[in-house]
Every structure is written in structure tokens, then in C-alpha cells.
N, C-alpha and C positions, 0 to 999 in steps of 0.2 A: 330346564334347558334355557330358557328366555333370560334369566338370573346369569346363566354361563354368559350367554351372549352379550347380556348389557354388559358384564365387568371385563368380557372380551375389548369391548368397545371404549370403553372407559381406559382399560390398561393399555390400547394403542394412542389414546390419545394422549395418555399421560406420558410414553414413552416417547411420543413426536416433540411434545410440551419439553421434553426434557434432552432431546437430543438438539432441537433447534433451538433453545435458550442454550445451551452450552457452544453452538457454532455462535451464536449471535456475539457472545461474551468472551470469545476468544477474537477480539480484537490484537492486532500489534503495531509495534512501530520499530524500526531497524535504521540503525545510524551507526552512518562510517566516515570514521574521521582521518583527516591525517595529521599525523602527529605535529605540531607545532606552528598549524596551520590558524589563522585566525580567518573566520568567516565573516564576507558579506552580510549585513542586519534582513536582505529581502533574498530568496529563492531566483537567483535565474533563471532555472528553469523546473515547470511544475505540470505532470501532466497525468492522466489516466491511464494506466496499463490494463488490458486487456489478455487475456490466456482462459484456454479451452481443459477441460479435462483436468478439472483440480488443478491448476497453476503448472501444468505438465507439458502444455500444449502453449507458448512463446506467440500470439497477433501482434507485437509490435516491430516498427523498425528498426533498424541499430541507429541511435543518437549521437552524432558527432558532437561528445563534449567539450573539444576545443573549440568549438565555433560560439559557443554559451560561455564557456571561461578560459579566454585567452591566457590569465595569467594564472592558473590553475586551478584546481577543484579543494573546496577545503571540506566538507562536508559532502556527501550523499543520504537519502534518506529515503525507507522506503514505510509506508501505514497501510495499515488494514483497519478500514471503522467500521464499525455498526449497517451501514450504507452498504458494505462491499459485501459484508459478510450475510444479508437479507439477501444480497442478490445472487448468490453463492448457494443456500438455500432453496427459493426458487425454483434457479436452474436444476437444483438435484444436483449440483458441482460440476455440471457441461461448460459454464460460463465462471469464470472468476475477476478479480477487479482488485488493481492496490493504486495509491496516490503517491508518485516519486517526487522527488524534491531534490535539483542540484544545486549547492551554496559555492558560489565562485572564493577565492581566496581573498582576502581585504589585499589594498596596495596601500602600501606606504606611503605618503605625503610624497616623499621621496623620489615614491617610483614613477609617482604621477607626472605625465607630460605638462607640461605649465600651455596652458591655453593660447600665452600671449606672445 
């Protein structure tokens, strides 16, 4: 019986071992372009997204992205790292967490106001 029990103990560990390295490693990244759009070199805007109940449950506010990219949006982007996904874990997936990233559209030489 002690033989049962230790390999009990051993095969939950191994199976926590093997379910939490599979969440850890299931990192992503999600990118939405638009078509013909050429993007800004730096992120307007970059922030931490928050959601309850496996990404089910929305804490954050609605972002007015015209006020970040007046002359439109050429890129969105949304990651899940290593970071999100331990805390994911943790929680037991009450708590989740991704990194968005909005890329304003390049302006043209052209389009730009002349300073002077």
C-alpha cells in the first residue's frame, strides 16, 4: 500500500509537471494588419489587459483608438508570454493577462504639416 501511495504521489506530480509546462509553453502573439497600411517604427499605444475566468470575463475599459492614432491604425497586436501564462496558472485561470500593442499608420512626408 505505501508503494501505491508513493507512485500516487509521484504521478500527480508528474501530471501537474506536465499540465503546467504545456500552459507555460503555450505562449502566442496575434497580429492584425491592414492591408496596405505601413506602420509607425514605435507602439502608440502598449498596455496590460486584464480578464477573469480564463479571458471570459473583459476588466478593461473601451480604448478610444482615434485619440492614439489620429491618422489611423496600421497594425494591432495582441501576446501572451511566459509572464501571463505563470500567472494564469497560479490563479488556477480566475486571473488572466495579455500585452496589446496599437501601431499608428506611417504619414507620408507629404501628409505631414510643415512646422514652419
Amino acid at each position: 500500500m505505501g508503494r501505491l501511495s508513493r507512485f500516487g504521489r509521484v504521478s500527480a506530480c508528474l501530471t501537474l509537471l506536465a499540465v503546467g509546462g504545456g500552459n507555460l509553453s503555450a505562449c502566442y502573439h496575434h497580429e492584425y494588419r491592414v492591408a496596405g497600411m505601413v506602420r509607425e517604427e514605435r507602439p502608440a499605444l502598449r498596455e496590460w489587459r486584464s480578464y477573469l475566468m480564463w479571458g471570459l470575463i473583459d476588466l478593461n475599459e473601451e480604448t478610444d483608438l482615434r485619440r492614439h492614432c489620429p491618422q489611423g491604425i496600421a497594425t494591432i497586436e495582441n501576446q501572451v508570454n511566459i509572464f501571463n501564462g505563470a500567472l494564469l496558472i497560479l490563479t488556477l485561470g480566475v486571473y488572466a493577462s495579455s500585452t496589446a500593442k496599437v501601431y499608428c499608420r506611417q504619414t507620408d512626408m507629404d501628409d505631414r504639416a510643415d512646422p514652419l
